[in-house]
N, C-alpha and C positions, 0 to 999 in steps of 0.2 A: 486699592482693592486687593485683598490676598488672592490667594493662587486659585482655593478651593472656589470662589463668590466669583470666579471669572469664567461669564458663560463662552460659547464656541458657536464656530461659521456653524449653518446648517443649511450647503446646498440645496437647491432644486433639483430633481431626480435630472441625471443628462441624457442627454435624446443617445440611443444608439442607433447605429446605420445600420440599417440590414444591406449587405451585401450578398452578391449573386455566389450561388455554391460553384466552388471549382477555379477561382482566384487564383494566382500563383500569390505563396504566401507574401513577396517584396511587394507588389502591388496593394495587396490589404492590406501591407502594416502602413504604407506612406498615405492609404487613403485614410485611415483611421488616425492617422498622427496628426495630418492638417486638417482635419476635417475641423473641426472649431475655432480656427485659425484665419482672422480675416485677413483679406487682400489687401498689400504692406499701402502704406500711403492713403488707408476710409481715412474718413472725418468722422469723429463717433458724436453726436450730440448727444447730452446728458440734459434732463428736466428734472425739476425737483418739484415734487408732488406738495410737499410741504416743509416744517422743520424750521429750528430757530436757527436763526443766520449766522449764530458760533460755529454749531452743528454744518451747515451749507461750506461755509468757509474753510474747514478740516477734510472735508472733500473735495470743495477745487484744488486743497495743495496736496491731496492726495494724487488726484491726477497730473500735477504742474512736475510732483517728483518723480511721476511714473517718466513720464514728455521728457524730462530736462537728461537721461539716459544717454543720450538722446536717443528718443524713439522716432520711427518714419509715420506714426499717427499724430493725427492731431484730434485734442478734445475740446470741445465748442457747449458752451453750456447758452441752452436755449430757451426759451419761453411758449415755445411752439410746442407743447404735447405731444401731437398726429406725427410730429419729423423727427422725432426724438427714436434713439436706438436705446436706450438707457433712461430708463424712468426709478427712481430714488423717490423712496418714501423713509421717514422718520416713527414707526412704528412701533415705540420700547416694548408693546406686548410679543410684537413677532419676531423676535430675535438680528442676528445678522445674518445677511444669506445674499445670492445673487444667481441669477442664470448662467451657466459657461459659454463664452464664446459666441459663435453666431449663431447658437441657438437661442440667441436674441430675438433673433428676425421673426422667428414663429411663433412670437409673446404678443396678442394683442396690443395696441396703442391703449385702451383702456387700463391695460394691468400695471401693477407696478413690474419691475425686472433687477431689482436690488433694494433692498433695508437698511437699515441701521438698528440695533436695537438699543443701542447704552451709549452714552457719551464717547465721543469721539473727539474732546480735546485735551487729554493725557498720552502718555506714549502708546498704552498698550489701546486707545482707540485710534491713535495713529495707525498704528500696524493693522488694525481691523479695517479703516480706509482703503490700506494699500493692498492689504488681503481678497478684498470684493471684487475692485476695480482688476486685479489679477484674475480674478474668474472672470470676467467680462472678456477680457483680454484672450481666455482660451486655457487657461493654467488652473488645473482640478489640487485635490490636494495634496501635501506630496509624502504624508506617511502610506499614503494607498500606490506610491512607484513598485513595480513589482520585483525592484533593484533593491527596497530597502533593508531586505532581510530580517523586518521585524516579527517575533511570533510573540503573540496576542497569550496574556491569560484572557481568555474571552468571558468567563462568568463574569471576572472583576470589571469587563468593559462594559458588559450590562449593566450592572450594579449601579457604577458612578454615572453614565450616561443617562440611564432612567430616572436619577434623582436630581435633585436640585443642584446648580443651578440650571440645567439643559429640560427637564424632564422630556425627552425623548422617547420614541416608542423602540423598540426594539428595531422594526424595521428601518427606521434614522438610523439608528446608529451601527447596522448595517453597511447602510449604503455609504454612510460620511467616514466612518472608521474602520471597519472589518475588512469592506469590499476593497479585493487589491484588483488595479487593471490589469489587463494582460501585456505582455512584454508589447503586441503588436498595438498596443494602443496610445502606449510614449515615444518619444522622442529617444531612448536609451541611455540618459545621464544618471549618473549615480545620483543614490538616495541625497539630499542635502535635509541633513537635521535643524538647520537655520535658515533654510526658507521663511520668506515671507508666508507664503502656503501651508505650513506647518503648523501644526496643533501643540500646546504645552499637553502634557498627559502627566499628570502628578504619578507617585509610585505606586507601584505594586501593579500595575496593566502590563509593561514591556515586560514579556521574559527573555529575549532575545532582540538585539543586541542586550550581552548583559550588563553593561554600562549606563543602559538605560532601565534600568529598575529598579532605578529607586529616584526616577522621574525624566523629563524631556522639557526643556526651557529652551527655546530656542532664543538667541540674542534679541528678536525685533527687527523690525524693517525691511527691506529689500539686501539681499545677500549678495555675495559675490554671482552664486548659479544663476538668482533668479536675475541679473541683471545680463550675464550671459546671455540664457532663452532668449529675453525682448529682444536684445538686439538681433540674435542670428535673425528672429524670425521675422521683425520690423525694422529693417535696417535703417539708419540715418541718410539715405543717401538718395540723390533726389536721380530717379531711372530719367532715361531718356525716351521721349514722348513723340511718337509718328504720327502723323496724320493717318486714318486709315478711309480711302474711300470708298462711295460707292463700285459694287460690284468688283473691285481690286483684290486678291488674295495677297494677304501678306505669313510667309513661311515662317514656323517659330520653331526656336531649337532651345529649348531649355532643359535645365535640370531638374531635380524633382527637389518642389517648396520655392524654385524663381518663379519672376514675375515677368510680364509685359507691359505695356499702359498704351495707348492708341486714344486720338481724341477725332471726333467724328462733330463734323460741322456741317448738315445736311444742305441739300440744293433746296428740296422740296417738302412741303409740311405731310406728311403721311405715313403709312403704317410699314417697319421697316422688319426686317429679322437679321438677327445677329448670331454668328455660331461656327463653332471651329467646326474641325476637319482631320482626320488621322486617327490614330488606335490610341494617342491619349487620354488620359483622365486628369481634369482640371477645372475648378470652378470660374466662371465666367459671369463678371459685374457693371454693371451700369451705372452710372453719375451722370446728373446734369448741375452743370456750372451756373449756382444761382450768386451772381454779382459777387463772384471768388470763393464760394462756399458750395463745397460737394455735398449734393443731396442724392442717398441714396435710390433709383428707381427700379433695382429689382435684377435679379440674378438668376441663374441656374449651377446647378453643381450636375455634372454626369456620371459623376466615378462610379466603375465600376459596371456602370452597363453596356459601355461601349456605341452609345448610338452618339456621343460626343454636345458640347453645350452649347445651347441653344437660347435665344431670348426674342418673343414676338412683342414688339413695341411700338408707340406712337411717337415719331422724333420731329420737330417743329424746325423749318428753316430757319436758317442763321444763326438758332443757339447753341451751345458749345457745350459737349456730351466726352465723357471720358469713362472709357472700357477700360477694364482691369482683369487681368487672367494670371490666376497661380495654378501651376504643374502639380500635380500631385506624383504622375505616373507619366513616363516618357513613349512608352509602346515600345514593338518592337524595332524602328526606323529611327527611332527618336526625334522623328519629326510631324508636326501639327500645321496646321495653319488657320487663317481667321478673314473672315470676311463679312460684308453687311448687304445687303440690296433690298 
């Protein structure tokens, strides 16, 4: 397929957080950085809506090479719909696209929450595998880093975007190509023009950098950066897991983007509540250990309002429950704590 015949991701609009006015700017930028960003160590199941089993199969080794990083996720592909975080459909009229991050969670079970739209077993539908599952993952695109210094001839980005092969509305290609994020909304790595995340842009769109104007090919696959990212953010490395029990305060002292993990094995089948404590901001997650396989039951995120995270839930005796807490924001003491009763 030549250059011109090769269509482009076309995310899903990303949720922005409204945050409370009057933030200290470090606070909003670290809530806004992880905010898409799951708790290192989910289990993400993926279902597959339909799709011919060539197609199926360039997606699990899309995942197997994101995992083999090694990453601290693990992907589990399932037959169960309702438990599924990642539902994949095979779609060639709707293009490729996917939801970012954990703005998963808020995708009905009925919906799809990633595409495929063209074959995916040549290189460059490799790279469009590995492109998806990277928004899933929390990683937007990365000609839109506010680091990359590129300036747009923008009629010319209308022009080729609204035509064939993408036919996009203006507003697409807006949001997918124009719109740059704000500095407080990444992580601050320079631009990498060989991102997996990266778009090819044939010539005459970049007028700056002007090396790139007379086009952007990025090599394919996962880059040196983008393997960087995974790791800081999902490291390989297996934390160390406390028991937390009832009514027991246990104190955390983290940084901003670590993690904790606590496993909770109730006395009593009934209705618990879970939730830290201190001037922190950090999202707070629940698993139940179904015969070695974390199934997500349901989380809170507090950033930014300061009443701290909180989870009312039914926990059944004897079975084996694992919370998961990542820092966004330390406060001013730099210290939180957690407890359940």
């Amino acid at each position: 397929m030549s250059n011109e015949n090769r269509p482009l991701c076309l995310t899903k609009p990303i949720v922005q957080r409204e945050l409370p006015a009057g933030l200290p700017d470090l606070r909003m930028r670290l809530i806004r950085v992880l905010s898409k960003v799951w708790v290192n160590e989910t289990e993400l199941h993926y279902f597959f809506i339909d799709g011919p089993e060539a197609q199926r199969e360039a997606v699990r080794q899309a995942f197997a090479e994101w995992k083999a990083l090694p990453l601290g996720l693990k992907f589990t592909e399932t037959t169960d719909r309702g438990s599924s975080e990642i539902r994949i459909a095979f779609d060639q009229a709707d293009g490729s696209w996917s939801y970012v991050g954990r703005d998963l969670l808020g995708i009905p079970a009925t919906e799809t929450t990633m595409n495929f739209g063209w074959d995916l077993t040549d290189d460059y539908g490799h790279t469009t595998a590995l492109h998806e599952i990277g928004h899933s993952l929390g990683l937007p695109h990365e000609h839109q880093n506010p680091f990359s210094g590129i300036v747009w001839d923008e009629d010319a980005v209308y022009k080729f975007f609204t035509g064939s092969p993408n036919f996009w509305t203006r507003a697409q290609t807006e949001q997918n190509v124009l719109h740059k994020f704000s500095a407080q909304e990444v992580d601050g790595s320079p631009w990498d023009p060989n991102s997996v995340m990266e778009y090819w842009f044939p010539a005459g769109l970049i007028v700056q950098p002007a090396q790139y104007s007379g086009g952007l090919e990025p090599a394919g696959g996962l880059s040196d950066q983008d393997k960087e990212w995974a790791k800081k953010f999902y490291p390989a490395t297996t934390a160390a897991v406390t028991e937390l029990k009832a009514f027991e305060s246990k104190v955390l002292q983290l940084s901003a983007g670590q993690q904790a993990d606590f496993t909770i094995v109730p006395d009593a089948s009934q209705d618990y509540t879970i939730a830290t404590f201190g001037q922190s901001d950090m999202v707070l997650v629940l698993f139940e250990d179904d015969n070695g396989s974390l199934r997500y039951l349901g989380g809170d995120d507090d950033s930014g309002t300061g009443l701290n995270a909180q989870l009312k839930t039914r926990l059944l005796a004897g079975r084996r429950y694992v919370v998961r807490l990542r820092l966004y924001w330390a406060g001013g003491s730099g210290k939180s704590s957690i407890m359940y009763w």
